[in-house]
C-alpha positions in Angstrom: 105.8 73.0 32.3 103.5 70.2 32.0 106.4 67.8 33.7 106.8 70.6 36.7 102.9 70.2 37.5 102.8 66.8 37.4 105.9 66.9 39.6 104.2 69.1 41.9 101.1 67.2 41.4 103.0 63.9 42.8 104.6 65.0 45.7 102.0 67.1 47.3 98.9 65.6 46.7 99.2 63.1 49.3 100.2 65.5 51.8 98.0 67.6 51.0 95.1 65.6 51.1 95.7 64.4 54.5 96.4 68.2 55.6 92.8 69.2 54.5 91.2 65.6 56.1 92.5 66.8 59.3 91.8 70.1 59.1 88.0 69.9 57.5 87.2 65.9 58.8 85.5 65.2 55.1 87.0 63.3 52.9 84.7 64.9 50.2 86.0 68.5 51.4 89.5 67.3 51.7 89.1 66.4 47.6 87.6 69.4 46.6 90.1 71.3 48.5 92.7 69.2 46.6 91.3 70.0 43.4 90.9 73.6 44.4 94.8 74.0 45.3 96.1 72.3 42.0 94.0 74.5 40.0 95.7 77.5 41.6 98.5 75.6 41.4 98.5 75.4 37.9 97.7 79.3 37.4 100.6 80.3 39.3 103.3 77.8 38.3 105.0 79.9 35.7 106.1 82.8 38.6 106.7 80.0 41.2 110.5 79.9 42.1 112.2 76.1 41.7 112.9 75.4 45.1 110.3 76.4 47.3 106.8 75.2 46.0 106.5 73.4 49.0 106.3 76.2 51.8 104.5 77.7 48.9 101.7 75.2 48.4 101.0 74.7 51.6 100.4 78.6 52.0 98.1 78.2 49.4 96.2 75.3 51.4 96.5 77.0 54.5 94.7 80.1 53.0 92.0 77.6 51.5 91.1 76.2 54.8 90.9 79.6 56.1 88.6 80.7 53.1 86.9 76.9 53.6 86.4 78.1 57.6 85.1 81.6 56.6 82.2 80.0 54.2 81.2 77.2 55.6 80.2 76.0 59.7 83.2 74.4 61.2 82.9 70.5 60.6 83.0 68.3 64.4 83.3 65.2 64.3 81.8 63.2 66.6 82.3 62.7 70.2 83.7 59.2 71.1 81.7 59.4 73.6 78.9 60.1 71.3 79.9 57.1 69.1 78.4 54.1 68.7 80.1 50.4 70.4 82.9 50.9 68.0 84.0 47.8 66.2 87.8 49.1 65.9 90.8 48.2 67.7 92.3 50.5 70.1 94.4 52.2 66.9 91.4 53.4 65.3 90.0 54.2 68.3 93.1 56.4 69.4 93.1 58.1 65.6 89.9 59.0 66.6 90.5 60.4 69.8 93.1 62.3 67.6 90.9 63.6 65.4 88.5 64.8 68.6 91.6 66.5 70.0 92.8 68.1 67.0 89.0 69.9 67.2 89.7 71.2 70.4 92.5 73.1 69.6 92.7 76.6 69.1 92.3 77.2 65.6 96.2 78.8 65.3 97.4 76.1 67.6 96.2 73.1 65.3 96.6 74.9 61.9 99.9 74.8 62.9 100.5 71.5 64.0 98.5 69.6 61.1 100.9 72.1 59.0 104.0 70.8 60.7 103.4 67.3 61.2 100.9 66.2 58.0 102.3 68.5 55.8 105.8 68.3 57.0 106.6 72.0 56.8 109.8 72.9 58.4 109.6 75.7 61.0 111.1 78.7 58.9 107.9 77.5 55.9 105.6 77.9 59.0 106.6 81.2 60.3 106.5 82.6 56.6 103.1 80.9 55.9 101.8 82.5 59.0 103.7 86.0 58.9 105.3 85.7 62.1 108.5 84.8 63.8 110.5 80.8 64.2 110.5 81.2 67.9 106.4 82.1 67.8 105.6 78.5 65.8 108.1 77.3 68.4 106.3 78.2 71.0 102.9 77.5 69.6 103.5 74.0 68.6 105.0 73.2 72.3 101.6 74.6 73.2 99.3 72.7 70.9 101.5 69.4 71.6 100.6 70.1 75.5 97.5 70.4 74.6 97.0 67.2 72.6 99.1 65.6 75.5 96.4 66.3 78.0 93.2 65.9 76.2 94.6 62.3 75.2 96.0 61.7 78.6 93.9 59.6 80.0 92.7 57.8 77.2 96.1 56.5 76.3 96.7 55.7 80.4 93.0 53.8 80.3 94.0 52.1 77.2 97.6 51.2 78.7 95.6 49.9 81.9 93.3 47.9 79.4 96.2 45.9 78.3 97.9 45.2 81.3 94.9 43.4 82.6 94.3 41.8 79.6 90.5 43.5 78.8 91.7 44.7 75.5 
């Protein structure tokens, strides 16, 4: 048992740490919330079928963000407009607008999409993490992926027109 939860332990940790950063915007949280899942992880590993402790675990971190969102005031980061003159290149500056964006979502719309593309969760985990149908996490990732596409928009197209004139 020991070797399952360190397996566990080693292939989820990661991704599960960068679910929680992107879906609290603390490091600090995102650690606790880590600790938190492999502790549950731990209690429930004897009655956890081989196979499917992926869709699994990150049912059991989606339900801890929810329980995280419930307790505590929603974490914003802030603004880039609010920011200070940066000293980042336009990569950092674009995983910030990211982050920004990912805030905007509806809450369904960007649980869904950190599930999906931090986590990695197939389509058929998501729909059974959420109790709802393929074709509805189908639909609401196209959404949130619209979304994202418009609220970064015209940053990307300013930072495209940066480059082209040589200012960045």
């Amino acid at each position: 048992m020991e070797t399952r939860a360190a397996d566990l332990f080693e292939r989820y940790h990661v991704p599960a740490y960068r679910y929680f950063l992107r879906a609290t915007g603390s490091p600090d949280i995102a650690q606790d919330l880590v600790q938190e899942l492999f502790l549950k992880v731990l209690h429930k590993l004897k009655a956890l079928k081989p196979g499917r402790e992926g869709g699994w675990v990150f049912r059991v971190a989606h339900n801890l963000v929810l329980d995280y969102g419930r307790t505590h005031p929603a974490t914003r980061l802030v603004a880039l407009s609010d920011a200070e003159e940066p000293s980042v290149g336009p990569m950092q500056l674009l995983a910030f607008g990211l982050s920004e964006a990912l805030n905007l979502l509806p809450k369904e719309e960007r649980e869904l999409f950190l599930l999906r593309e931090v986590a990695g969760l197939s389509y058929a985990e998501l729909a059974a993490i959420c109790d709802t149908k393929v074709e509805t996490v189908r639909s609401r990732l196209y959404q949130a992926r619209g979304h994202l596409k418009t609220l970064l928009g015209p940053r990307l197209s300013a930072d495209e027109n940066k480059r082209r004139n040589g200012d960045g």
